[in-house]
N, C-alpha and C positions, 0 to 999 in steps of 0.2 A: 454334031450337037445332040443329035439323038439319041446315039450309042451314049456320050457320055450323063443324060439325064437317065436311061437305064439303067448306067450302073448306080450313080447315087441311087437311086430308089431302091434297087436291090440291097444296096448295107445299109440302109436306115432301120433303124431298132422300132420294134412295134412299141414300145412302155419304158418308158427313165424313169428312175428314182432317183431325187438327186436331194440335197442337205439332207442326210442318213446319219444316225452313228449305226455303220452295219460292221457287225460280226460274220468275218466269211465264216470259222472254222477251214481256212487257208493257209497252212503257214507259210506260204508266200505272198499272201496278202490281207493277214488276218483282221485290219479295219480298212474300211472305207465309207466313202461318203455318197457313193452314186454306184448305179449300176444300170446296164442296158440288157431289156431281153428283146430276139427276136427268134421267131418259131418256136417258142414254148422253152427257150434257153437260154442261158448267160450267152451274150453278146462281149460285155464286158462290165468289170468292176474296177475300177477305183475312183481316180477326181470326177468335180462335175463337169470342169472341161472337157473329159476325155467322154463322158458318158453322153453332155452334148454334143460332141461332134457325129455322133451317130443319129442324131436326131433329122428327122424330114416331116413331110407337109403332113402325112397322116399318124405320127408319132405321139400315143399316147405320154403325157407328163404329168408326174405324180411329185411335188414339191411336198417332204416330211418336215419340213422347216424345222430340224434337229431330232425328231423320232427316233427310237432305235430299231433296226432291223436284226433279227439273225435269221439261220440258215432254218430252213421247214423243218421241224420238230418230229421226230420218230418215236413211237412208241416199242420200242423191241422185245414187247411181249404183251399183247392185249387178246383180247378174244372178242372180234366184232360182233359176230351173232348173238353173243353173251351178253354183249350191252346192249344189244336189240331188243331182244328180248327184257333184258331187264331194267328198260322203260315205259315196258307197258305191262310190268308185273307189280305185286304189292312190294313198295319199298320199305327194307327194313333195315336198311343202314341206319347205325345212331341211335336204336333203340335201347334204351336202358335198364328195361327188363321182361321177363316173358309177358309178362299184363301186357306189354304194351304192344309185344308182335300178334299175340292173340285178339287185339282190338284191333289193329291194323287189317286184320284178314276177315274178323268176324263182319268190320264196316264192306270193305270188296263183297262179302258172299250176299249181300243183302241186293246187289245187283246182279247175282251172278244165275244164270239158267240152271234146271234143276240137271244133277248128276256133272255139270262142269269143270273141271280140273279148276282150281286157283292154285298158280304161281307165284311164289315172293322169293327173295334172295335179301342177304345183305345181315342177317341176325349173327349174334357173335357174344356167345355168354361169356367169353373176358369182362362184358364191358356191364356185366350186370353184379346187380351186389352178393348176388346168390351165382358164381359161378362156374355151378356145375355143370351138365347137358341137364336139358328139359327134359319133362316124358308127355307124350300125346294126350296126356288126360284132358288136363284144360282146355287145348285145343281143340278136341274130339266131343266135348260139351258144346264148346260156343257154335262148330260147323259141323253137324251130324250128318250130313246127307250129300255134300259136297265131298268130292276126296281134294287132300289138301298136301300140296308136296310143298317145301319151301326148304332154301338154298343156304348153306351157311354161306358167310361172310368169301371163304377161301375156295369153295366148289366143290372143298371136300369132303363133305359131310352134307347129311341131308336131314330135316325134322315133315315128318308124316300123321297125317288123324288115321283114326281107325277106319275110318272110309277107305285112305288110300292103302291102309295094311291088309284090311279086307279083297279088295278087287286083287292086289297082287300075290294072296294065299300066302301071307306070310303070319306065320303060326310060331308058335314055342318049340314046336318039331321042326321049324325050317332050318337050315343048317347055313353057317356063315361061308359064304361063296370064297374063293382063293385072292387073297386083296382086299377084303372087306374084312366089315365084322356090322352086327347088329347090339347095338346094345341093351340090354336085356336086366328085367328088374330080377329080385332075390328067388323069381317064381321062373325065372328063364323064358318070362315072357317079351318081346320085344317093347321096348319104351318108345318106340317112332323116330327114333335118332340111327343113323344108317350111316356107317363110316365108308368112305373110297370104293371099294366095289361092289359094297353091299346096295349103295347109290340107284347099281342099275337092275337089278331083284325089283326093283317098283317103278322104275322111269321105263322101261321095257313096256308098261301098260299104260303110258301116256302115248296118247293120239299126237301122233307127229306134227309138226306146222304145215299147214300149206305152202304151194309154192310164193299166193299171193302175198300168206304173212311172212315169209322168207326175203320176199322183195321190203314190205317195207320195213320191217326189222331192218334189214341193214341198209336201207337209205335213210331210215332215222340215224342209226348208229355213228355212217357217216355225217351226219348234216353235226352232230355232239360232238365227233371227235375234231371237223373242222373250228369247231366253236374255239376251242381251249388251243387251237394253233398246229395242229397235227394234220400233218400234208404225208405222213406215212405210218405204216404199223408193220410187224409181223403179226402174222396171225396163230395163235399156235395150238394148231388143231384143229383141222375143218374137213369136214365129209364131202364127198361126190357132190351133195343137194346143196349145200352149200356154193363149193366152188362154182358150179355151173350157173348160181344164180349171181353171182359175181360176175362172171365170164356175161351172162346173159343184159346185166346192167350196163355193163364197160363197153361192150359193143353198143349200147343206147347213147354212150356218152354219158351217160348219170352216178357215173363210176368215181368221185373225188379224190380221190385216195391212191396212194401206190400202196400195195397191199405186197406184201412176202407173204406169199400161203405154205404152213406146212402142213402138211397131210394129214390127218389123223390114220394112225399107223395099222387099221386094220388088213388082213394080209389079199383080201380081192379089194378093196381100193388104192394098195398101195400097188398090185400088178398090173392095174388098168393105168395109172400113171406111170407105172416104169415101162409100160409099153410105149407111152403118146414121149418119155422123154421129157430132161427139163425144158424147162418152159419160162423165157427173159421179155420181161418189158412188152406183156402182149396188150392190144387193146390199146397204143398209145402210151406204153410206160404204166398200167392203172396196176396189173396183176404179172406176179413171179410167184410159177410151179416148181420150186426146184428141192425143197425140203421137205421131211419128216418128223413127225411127232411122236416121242412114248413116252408116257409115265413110269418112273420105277416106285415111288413111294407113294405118299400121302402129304398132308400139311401137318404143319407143327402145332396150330391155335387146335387143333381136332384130334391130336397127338398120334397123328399116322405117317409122320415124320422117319421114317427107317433109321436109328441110332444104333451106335455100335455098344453102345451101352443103355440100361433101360432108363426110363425120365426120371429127371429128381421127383417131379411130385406124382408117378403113378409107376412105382415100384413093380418089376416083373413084366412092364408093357416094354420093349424097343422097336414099336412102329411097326409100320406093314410094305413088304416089298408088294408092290402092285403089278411088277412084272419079272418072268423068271429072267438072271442074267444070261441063259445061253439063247435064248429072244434078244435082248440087246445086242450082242455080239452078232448073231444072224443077219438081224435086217439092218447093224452098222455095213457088214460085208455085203452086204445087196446095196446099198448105199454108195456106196465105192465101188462098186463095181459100175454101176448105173447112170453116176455121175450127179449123183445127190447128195445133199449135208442131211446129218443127223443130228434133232436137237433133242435131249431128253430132260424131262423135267426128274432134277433128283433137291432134296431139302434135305433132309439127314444126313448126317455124316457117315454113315454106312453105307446110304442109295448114293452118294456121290462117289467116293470109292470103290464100289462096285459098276460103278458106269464108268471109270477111269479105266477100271481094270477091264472092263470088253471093249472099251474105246480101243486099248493098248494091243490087245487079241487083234481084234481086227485089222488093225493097222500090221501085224505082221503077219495076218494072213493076205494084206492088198495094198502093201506099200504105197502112201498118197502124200504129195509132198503138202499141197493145198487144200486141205480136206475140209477147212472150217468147220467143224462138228461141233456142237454148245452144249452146256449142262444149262438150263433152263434151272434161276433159282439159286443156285449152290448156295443157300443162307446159311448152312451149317458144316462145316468143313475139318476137321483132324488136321492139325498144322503140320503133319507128314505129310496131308497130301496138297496143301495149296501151291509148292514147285511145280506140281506135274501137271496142272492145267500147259504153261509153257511150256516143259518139256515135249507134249505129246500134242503141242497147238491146238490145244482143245479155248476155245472162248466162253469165262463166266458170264452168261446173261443175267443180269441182276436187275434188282427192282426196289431201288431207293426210298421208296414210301411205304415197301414191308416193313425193314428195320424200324422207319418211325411210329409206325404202328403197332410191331408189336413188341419193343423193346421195354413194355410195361410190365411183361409175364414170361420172358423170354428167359431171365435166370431163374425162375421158379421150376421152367420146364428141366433147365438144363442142369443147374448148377453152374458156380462162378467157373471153375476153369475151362468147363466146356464154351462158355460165353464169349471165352477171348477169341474164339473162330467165327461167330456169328458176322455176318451180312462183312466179313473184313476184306470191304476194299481196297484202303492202303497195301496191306498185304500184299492181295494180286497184284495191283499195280504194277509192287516193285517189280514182282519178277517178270515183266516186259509185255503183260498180255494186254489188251483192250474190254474194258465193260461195255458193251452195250446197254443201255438203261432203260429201264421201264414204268409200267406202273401194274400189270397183270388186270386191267381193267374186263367187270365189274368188280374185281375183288378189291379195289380198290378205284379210288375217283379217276379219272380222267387227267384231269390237268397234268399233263406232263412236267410246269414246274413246281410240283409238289416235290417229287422226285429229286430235280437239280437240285431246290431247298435241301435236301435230305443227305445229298452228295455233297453239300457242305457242309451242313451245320450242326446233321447227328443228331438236331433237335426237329421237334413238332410245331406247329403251326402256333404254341403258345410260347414256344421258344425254353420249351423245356426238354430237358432238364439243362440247367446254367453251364454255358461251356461243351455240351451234347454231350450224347452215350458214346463213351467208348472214344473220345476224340481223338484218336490216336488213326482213326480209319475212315478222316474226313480226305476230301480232295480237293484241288483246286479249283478253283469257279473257272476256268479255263477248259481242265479235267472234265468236270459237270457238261459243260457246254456240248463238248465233242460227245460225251456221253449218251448226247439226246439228239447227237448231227451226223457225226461223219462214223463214229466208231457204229453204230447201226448201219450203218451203209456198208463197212466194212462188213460185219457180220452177217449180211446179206449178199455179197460179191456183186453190191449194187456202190463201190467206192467212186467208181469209173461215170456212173452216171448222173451221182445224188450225192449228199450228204456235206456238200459246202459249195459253198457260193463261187463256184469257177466259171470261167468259161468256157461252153460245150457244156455245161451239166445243164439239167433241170431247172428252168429259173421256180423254182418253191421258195418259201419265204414265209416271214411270218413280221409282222410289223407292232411293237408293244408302246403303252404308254410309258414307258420309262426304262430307264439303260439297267435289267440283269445283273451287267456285267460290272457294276461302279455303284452302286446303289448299299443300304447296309444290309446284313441278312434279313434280320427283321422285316424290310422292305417289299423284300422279292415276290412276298405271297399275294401282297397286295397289287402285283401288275396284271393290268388285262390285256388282253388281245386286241387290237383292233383290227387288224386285217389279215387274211390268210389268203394267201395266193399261192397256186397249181399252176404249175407249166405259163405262168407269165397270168393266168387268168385268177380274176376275185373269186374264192369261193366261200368265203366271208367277209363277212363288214360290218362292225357291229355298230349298234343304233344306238341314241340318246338313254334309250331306255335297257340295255343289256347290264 
């Protein structure tokens, strides 16, 4: 009698979920109505018969009485310390013209310590009626004594007062670094606007974070990105101080997140991790060491986009390669040899083909049958070269909520025929490869289904334009789902422990007020989150008032 009350207690599920409509993202069992976790995993999914039988005396029970569930939500390209940071900087998302960024910073400096850095991000002269770049003048009135760096909208571009051109010695004689450019009025004086690598010519004399604001930067970051239903991210791009204070969290327990970290690709951070080895599910499943990050170009809204022909509206420019390709090709073969992915961020249809073309090098200098290597991005693509993503199993990581953002200006930049390659998912599709989905947060909101929205419908959040851009390169709400479940998990070589609702994975989850998956598009934006669960446990739950 003993033995056999031990064993009942030993198969009883710690938490049922039972009347569900849940989305595994399973195709062996892609709905159900119930599911059991115990030790932080799928126990089982389907009836609630089946999910009660595993139930016992200390068996947490969670009645959805008809809720919809799907699988925890991945972010397949976000930048956590980026949105750390850029919740306790001056927001300037949504501003409609420089009056108003300049207000926005001039209010911050009124509290700010004398010689203080102020931080903003989020500005984006598409969205203004005059839009040109700014020049620091206005700026440099309102805040003279303060140095003032602030963030375009995409990361890749930056606008500066003369405060912060002063401290970092940049003059009319300064010369534009390899991957940058400064831009400069009719006198070749710099205007405060600083493209891609010119970036770090003045961020180089910003006073690093603490390690304390490093901690809670990213337990803010985390505590946002659980809000909107994200139980996982890659990371794409993080330093030593970083990782460790991740590493340092996750050993706390305070760690929420399954984090893919890639590296940022400098070459003594990238040897100290190719010495320690990848690195699977440490900390509990929180942190994955196993990838790499480089940039080859720039963005497209800042026209540093690498094109193989120069932009419709700025004659003579074809973007900036930000890294030389026989660097790509290098540290793809140290990658493969090391037993690490390589993901690079390329946007132009130049920097994606030439990241094709070193991918392709390197693979026959280190034959890998499994190599999962991503182009981070590929919005812009040569329709010679979207076969060879497959071909060469390279994965386009994409980010759903670019296209609807910037498909406002995007044939301006390009011209119509270049435009029939932009953000074309259909395309890849066909030829057999997986999106992982994103949002490149802060450059974009949070909400992961912004994104899904996007992967449908083509259109924005007003539901324009009638019928979406380009509708020929929408997906199925099916497609979308995986997008933001399991095909990130694949892109991860995290398929096996994450990314749908099986048993032996991850019990992650995320619980909405309305079913995604049946609902009209219009709908969709309007669902909230109610609950976010980690490894079987709440790590959200939103209130009356959220």
């Amino acid at each position: 009698m003993i033995l056999l009350l031990t064993a009942l207690t030993f198969q009883q599920a710690d938490l049922i979920v039972t009347n569900a409509r849940i989305y595994t993202s399973d195709v062996n069992r892609p709905i159900a109505e119930a599911l059991a976790v115990r030790n932080g995993r799928i126990a089982f999914v389907g009836s609630n018969r089946g999910a009660m039988a595993l139930a016992g005396p200390r068996t947490e029970r969670l009645d959805l009485t008809g809720r919809t569930v799907i699988t925890g939500m991945v972010d397949a390209h976000a930048h956590l310390l980026g949105l750390g940071q850029a919740l306790r900087t001056v927001d300037l998302v949504g501003t409609r013209s420089y009056d108003e960024v300049v207000a926005r910073v001039a209010e911050r400096a009124k509290t700010a310590r004398p010689g203080e850095w102020i931080r903003g991000r989020g500005w984006d002269q598409n969205d203004w009626a005059d839009t040109r770049f700014p020049t620091h003048a206005a700026l440099s009135r309102a805040v003279p004594n303060n140095p003032v760096y602030l963030t375009r909208v995409d990361g890749h571009a930056g606008l500066v007062n003369a405060k912060a051109l002063e401290l970092a010695q940049v003059t009319a004689a300064t010369p534009d670094p390899s991957g940058g450019r400064f831009i400069r009025d009719s006198a070749g004086s710099p205007t405060g606007v600083l493209i891609d690598n010119a970036q770090g010519v003045v961020s180089r004399v910003i006073p690093p974070a603490s390690r304390t604001q490093l901690r809670e930067q990213t337990l803010a970051a985390i505590a946002e990105a659980n809000r909107w239903g994200l139980t996982g991210i890659h990371d794409a791009g993080v330093g030593a101080d970083g990782i460790g204070v991740y590493e340092e969290l996750a050993r706390e327990g305070r760690y929420n997140l399954r984090n893919y970290v890639m590296v940022r690709a400098n070459d003594s951070v990238l040897d100290a991790f190719m010495r320690r080895g990848a690195q699977k599910a440490l900390h509990d499943g929180r942190i994955w060491i196993r990838a790499i990050k480089i940039t080859a170009d720039g963005a497209l809204g800042s026209r540093g986009a690498a094109l193989l022909e120069p932009y419709s509206d700025d004659a003579g420019n074809t973007g900036l390669i930000t890294q030389p390709p026989e660097r790509i090709r290098s540290v793809a073969v140290r990658a493969l040899k090391a037993g690490f992915q390589l993901n690079v961020h390329a946007i132009g249809d130049r920097a994606n083909r030439i990241v094709l073309d070193q991918f392709e090098a390197a693979l026959r200098e280190v034959p890998t049958a499994d190599h999962r290597f991503r182009i981070e991005h590929a919005q812009i693509l040569s329709e010679q070269d979207i076969p060879r993503f497959a071909a060469l199993d390279v994965i386009p990581s994409m980010q759903g909520s670019h296209q609807t953002s910037d498909m406002y200006w995007v044939p301006a930049r390009l011209g119509q025929p270049r435009t029939k390659g932009a953000y074309a998912w259909r395309s890849l599709l066909n030829t057999g490869v997986v999106i992982p989905n994103g949002s490149d947060f802060p450059v974009e909101a949070v909400n992961p289904l912004i994104s899904f929205h996007s992967f449908i419908t083509r259109q924005d959040a007003e539901n324009f334009p009638a019928g979406g851009w380009m509708p020929e390169q929408r997906t199925t709400r099916q497609e979308a789902l995986l997008s933001i479940t399991l095909w990130p998990a694949y892109a991860a070589f995290m398929e096996n422990e994450s990314g749908s609702l099986t048993a032996g994975k991850f019990a992650d989850f995320v619980v909405l007020d309305r079913d995604i998956m049946t609902v009209g598009p219009e709908e969709i934006l309007r669902a909230s989150v109610l609950m976010t669960v980690l490894g079987g446990k709440v790590v959200y739950r939103a209130t009356p008032n959220n």
